[in-house]
N, C-alpha and C positions, 0 to 999 in steps of 0.2 A: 504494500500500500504506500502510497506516496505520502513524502510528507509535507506538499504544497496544499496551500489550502485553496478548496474548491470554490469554481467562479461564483457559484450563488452563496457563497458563504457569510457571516458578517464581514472577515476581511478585504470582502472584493473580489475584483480580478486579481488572477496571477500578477504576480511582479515578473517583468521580463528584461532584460539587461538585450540590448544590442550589441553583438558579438562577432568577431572573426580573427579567422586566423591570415598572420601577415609574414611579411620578410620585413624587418624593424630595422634600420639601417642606426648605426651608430653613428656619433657625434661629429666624427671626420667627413666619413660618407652622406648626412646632411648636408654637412657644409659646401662640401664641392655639387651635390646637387644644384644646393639655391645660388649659387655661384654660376655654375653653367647656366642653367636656366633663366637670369635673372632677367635680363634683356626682354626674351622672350614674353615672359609671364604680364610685364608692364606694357608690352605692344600690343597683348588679348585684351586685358583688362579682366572684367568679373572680379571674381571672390577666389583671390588668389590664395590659397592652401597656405597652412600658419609650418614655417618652416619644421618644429617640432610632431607635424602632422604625416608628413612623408613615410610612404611607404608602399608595398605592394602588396597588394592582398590576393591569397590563395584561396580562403576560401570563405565566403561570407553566410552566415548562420542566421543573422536576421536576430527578431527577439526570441529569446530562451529562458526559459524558467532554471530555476536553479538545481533543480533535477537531470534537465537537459543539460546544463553547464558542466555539472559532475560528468555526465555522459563524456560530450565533447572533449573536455581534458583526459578521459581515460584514452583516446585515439594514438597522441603522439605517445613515444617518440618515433619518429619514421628518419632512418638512417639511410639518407640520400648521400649524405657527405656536402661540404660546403656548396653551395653555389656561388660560380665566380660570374657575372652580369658586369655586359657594357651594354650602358644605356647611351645611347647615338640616335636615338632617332625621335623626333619631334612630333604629335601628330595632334587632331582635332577631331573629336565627334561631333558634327552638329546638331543631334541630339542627343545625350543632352546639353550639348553647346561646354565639353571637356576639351582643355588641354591637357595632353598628358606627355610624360617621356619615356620609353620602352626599349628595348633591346631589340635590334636589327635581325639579330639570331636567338632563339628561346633556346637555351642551355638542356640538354638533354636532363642532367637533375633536377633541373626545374619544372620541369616535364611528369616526370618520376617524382617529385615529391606531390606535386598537385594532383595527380593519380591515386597515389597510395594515399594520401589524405584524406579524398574525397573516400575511397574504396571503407578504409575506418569509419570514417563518418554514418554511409549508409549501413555497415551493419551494427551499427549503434542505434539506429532508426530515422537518420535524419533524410531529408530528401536531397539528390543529389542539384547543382545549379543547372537548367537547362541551357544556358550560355556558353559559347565555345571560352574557355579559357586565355586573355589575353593581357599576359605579368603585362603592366605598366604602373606608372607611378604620376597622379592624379595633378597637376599642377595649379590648375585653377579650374573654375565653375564658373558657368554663364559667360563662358570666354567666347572670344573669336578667335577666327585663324589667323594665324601668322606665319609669314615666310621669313622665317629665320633656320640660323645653324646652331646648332651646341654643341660646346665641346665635350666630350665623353664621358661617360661619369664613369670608373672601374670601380666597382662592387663587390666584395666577398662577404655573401652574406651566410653566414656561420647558423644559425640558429633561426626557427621558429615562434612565432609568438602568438599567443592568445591574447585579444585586445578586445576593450571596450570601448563603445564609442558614448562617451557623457557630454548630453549637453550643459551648456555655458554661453552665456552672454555673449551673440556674433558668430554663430557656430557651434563644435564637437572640439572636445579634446579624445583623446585616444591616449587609454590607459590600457599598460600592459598589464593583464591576470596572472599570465603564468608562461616560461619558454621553454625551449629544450634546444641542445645544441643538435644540429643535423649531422 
């Protein structure tokens, strides 16, 4: 029996936390992001991503009860071995109006990790994203396109991490739950 209390209960609705799992780049690896990118981001305009915010996400869970959360952290650790990422390449959705930066070539372990991720996932009971998989890293919202270049970002991103996304005044921070090293 679980121990969330039920929606018609006095407590309410479930509590649900917005969750996913990312590739969390360290403090160097920010840096030369918002570095490269810089140019770019201020030419789109929108709601340029708070440097601290940076990252790629593998796999996004959406809201989860805290039953589901326990689930989710049982999946990793999934021992892909680092991934090494050069982000070189610039791009723009126009819906939903995303600047983002992405890697030229998607790393065969990054590949393998988001597989084996997802594959834990569903037999934990979660549903798999119907989206084709494509690592990039979110630069601004509500942007426009830009013809610009950047210079490369070299990435070795060591570890996985569970994160939440809490809102705040102007946005989401993203707090890490819990990592493991790949």
């Amino acid at each position: 029996m679980s121990s969330e209390p039920r929606v018609d209960s006095p407590e309410g609705k479930l509590k649900r936390r917005r969750v996913f799992f990312a590739l969390w780049p360290d403090e160097a690896t920010r840096t030369a992001l918002a570095r490269a990118t810089r140019r770019a981001v201020r030419a789109a305009g929108g709601r340029a991503t708070r440097r601290e915010n940076l990252h790629i996400t593998v796999a996004f869970l959406g809201g989860v009860t805290s039953v589901e959360l326990d689930r989710a952290r049982d999946v990793p650790p999934i021992a892909t071995g680092p991934v090494e990422l050069v982000l070189d390449t610039l791009g723009h959705w126009p819906r939903p109006r995303i600047l983002w930066l992405a890697p030229s070539a998607r790393p065969d372990s990054l590949v393998a990790l988001e597989r084996s991720l997802w594959d834990g996932l569903v037999a934990q009971g979660f549903e798999r994203e119907r989206k084709v998989f494509t690592p990039h890293v979110t630069l601004s919202r509500r942007a426009r396109a830009v013809e610009e270049t950047v210079r490369p970002v070299h990435w070795r991103a060591e570890r996985l991490t569970l994160l939440e996304s809490v809102p705040v005044e102007r946005g989401v921070r993203y707090e890490p739950i819990q990592e493991w090293p790949l």
